[in-house]
N, C-alpha and C positions, 0 to 999 in steps of 0.2 A: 518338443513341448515338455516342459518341466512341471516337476509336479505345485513348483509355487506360482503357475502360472492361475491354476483354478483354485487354489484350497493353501492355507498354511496350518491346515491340520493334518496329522500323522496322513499317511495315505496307505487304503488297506493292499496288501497282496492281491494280484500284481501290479507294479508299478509302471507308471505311466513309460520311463525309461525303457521296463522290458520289452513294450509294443513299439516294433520301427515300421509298423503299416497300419492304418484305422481303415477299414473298408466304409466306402463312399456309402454303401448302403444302413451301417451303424447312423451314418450322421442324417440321411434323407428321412431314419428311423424317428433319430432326436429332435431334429427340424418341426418334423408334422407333429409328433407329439406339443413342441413348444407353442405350437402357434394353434393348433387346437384346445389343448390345456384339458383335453379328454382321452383317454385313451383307444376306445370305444369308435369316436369318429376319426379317428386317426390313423386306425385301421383299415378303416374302410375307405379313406382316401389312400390309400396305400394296395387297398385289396388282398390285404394276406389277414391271417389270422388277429384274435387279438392278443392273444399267446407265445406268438410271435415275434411279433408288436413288442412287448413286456422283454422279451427274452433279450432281443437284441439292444433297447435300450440299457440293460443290465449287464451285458456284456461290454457296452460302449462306457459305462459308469466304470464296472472292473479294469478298460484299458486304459482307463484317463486317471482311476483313482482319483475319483471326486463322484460324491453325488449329486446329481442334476435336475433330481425333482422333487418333492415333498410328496406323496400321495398320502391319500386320507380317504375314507370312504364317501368321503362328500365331496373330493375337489383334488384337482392336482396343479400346482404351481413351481416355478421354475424356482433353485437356489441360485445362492449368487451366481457361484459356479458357471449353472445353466448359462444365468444371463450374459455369464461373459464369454462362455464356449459360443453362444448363439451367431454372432454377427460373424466369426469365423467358420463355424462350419457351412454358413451361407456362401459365404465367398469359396468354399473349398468344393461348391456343389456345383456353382456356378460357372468355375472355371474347368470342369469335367466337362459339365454341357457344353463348354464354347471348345474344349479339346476334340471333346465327340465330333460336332458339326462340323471343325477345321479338317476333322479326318475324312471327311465323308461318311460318319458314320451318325447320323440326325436323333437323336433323340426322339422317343415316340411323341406323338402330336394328342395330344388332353383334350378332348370334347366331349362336353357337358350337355346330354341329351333331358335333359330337366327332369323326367320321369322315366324310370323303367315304362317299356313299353307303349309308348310316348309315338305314334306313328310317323309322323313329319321326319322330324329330327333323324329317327332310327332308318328311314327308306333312305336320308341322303347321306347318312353315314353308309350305310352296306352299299350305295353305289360308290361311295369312293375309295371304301376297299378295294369295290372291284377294278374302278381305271387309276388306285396306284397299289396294288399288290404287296409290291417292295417296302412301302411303306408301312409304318403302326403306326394304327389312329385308336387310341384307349379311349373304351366309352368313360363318362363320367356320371354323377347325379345329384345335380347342385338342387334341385328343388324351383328355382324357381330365376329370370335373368341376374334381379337387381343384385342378390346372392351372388351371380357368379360372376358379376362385373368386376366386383373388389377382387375374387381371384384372377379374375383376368390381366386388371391391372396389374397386381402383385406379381404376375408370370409365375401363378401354380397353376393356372389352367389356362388353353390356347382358344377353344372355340365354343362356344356355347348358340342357344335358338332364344330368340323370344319377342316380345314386344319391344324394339330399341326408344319407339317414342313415349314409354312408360320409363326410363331411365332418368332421372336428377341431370339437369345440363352438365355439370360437373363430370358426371360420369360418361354423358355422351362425347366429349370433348377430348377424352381420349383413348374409345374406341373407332371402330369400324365398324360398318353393317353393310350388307348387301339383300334386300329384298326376298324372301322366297319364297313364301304364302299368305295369301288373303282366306285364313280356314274358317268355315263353316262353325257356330259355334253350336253348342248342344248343352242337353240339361242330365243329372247322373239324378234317377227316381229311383227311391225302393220300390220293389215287387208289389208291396200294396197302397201304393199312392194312387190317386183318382186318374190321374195320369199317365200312369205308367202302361195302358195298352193301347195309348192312342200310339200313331207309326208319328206323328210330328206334335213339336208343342207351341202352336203360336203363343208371341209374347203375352198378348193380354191375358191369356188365363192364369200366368201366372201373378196377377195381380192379386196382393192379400197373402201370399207367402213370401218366406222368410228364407234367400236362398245363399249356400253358405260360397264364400269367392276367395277363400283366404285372407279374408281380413283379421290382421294382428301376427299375423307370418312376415318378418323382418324380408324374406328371402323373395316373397312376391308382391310387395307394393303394385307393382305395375298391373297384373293382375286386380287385383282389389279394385285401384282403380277404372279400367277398363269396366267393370261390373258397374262400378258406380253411373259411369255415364250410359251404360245401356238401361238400367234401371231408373234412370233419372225420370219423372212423369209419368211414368208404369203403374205406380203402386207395388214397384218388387220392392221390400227389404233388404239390405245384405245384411248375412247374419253377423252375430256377435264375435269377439274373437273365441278362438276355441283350439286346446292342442292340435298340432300336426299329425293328422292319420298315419301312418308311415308303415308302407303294407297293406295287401291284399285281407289280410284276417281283421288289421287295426279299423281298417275304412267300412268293412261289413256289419263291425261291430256299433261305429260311431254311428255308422248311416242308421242302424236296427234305434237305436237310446235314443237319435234326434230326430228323423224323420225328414231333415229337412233335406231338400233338392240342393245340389250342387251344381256350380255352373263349371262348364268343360267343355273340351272341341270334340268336333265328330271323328278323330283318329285317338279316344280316351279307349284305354285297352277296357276289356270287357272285368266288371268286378261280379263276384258273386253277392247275389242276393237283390239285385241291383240290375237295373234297364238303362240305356243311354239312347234318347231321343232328339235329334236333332230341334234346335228352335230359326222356328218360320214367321214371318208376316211382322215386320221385314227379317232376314237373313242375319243376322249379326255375322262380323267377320273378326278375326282375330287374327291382327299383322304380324306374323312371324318374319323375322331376320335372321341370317347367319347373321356373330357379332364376332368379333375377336379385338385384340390389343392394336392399337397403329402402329405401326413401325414392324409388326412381328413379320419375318421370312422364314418360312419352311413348305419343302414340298410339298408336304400332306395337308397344309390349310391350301394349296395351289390346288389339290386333286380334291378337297372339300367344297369349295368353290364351283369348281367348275359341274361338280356332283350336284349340285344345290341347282346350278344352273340350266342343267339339261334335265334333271328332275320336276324342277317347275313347269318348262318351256313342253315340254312330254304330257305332263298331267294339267297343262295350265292352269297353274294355282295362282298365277298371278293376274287371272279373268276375273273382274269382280259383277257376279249377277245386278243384273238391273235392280232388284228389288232389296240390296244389300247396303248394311249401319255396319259403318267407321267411325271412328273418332275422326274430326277434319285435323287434328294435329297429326294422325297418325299416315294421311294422305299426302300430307303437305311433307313431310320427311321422305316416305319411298317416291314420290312425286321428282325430290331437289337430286335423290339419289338418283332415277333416271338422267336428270339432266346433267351430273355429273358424269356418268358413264356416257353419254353419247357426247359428252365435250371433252372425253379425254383419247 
């Protein structure tokens, strides 16, 4: 690679010439930074510092001799440079991943358990550690499906949970789902809401508040929605949009300033400050799917699968109580997806 390949400016010490090896991890550095265009979350889809982060990019800039990004306290964007290093180091990533798999050596398996702490998701991850071992299955935390659909797509991320019939048809068309709970939904009350020491909250009392579902979060439409039609002829509200809590200290804080109820399933891990009561009369149920890309092959979405599967079938998550609200699109989908699996 020449140095007039990126830059026909001087090029600083050392020169792109003196490096006859780029380590694949400079470029997986440069990639996520490019396509996040934050440094911050690009770390954390990386999982290493942000520090790190910074260093290696700067060292990948010193072996190329070009600089690759603009940073600013407000924003960071790719230079030309960047932009034409980009499609190449893609392809350079790419072709390591398919070298790894050809060798038997699989690349670890990405799944996106939406929430730390997130129960569903996180029981049928830790059973497929256990029946594949050998395998790596990296947690991830996309937030929310429709968020982790586009990385699905894009093959940054392998498997993610969520509502599939909350997805843009677009989107469904070219994933996959498989079924794996009908969950219990529930409500996140602060400590002094009128509410909050009853052991259940039938719906109607919530009528006349204002309960907040993620509305205006890019990342969970599906979500939002799903509220909407539960609250539809209630008298619930869904709140306004409002930043993303992000964190245990962030959500205690937001919950204290706004007061208002959150809607959530009954495996929402425990926050301080804050009660989680199941809601009753009728059961709202929240469809979670395993989801991943079509066409993807790897052991560990085969040992995720089948995790999902014996986990449901054990806990039957997939029994729906008599007295239990679905969306009927969301019935009509796991409904076609049985009759796919028992016609194949």
């Amino acid at each position: 690679m020449s140095p007039s390949s990126f830059s026909s400016s001087p090029s600083p010490s050392p020169s792109p010439a003196s490096s006859s090896f780029i380590e694949p991890r400079l470029l997986r550095a440069f990639v996520t930074v490019a396509e996040e265009l934050h440094f911050t979350r690009a770390a954390a889809r990386l999982y290493v510092a942000q520090q790190a982060l910074s260093r290696d990019v700067r060292r990948l800039e010193r072996e190329l001799g070009a600089e690759l990004f603009v940073r600013t306290t407000r924003q960071v964007t790719l230079t030309g440079d960047g932009e034409r290093l980009l499609p190449y180091a893609r392809r350079v990533l790419q072709a390591q991943d398919e070298l790894l798999a050809a060798c038997g050596q699989a690349r670890p398996l990405l799944v996106d358990l939406n929430s730390p702490g997130l129960g569903t998701p996180r029981r049928v991850l830790h059973r497929a550690r256990e029946l594949a071992p050998e395998q790596e299955l990296m947690a991830r935390y996309e937030s929310g499906l429709t968020g982790a659909a586009a990385e699905l797509i894009a093959g940054r991320l392998d498997a993610s949970f969520g509502r599939y019939a909350g997805l843009a048809p677009a989107l469904r068309n070219q994933l996959a789902h498989q079924p794996v709970r009908w969950e219990p939904m529930a409500i996140v009350l602060p400590e002094t809401h009128r509410l909050a020491s009853w052991e259940s909250v039938p719906l109607a009392e919530l009528a006349g508040e204002t309960v907040y579902a993620g509305a205006g979060n890019p990342r969970t439409p599906e979500w939002t929605d799903l509220a909407h039609r539960l609250f539809e002829g209630r008298g619930i509200e869904v709140a306004a949009p409002a930043p993303l809590a992000v964190g245990a200290e962030e959500f205690q804080r937001i919950m204290a300033k706004s007061g208002s109820p959150v809607l959530a399933v009954v495996s929402f891990p425990a926050m301080p400050g804050c009660v989680l009561r199941p809601l009753v009369d009728p059961v709202p149920l929240s469809p979670v799917s395993l989801v991943w890309r079509k066409g993807l092959a790897h052991p560990g979405l085969d040992a995720l699968r089948r995790a999902a599967a014996e986990t449901a079938a054990e806990e039957g998550w997939l029994r729906r109580p008599a007295d239990g609200w679905f969306p009927a699109m969301d019935i009509a989908l796991m409904n076609a997806h049985k009759r796919h699996v028992a016609n194949t």
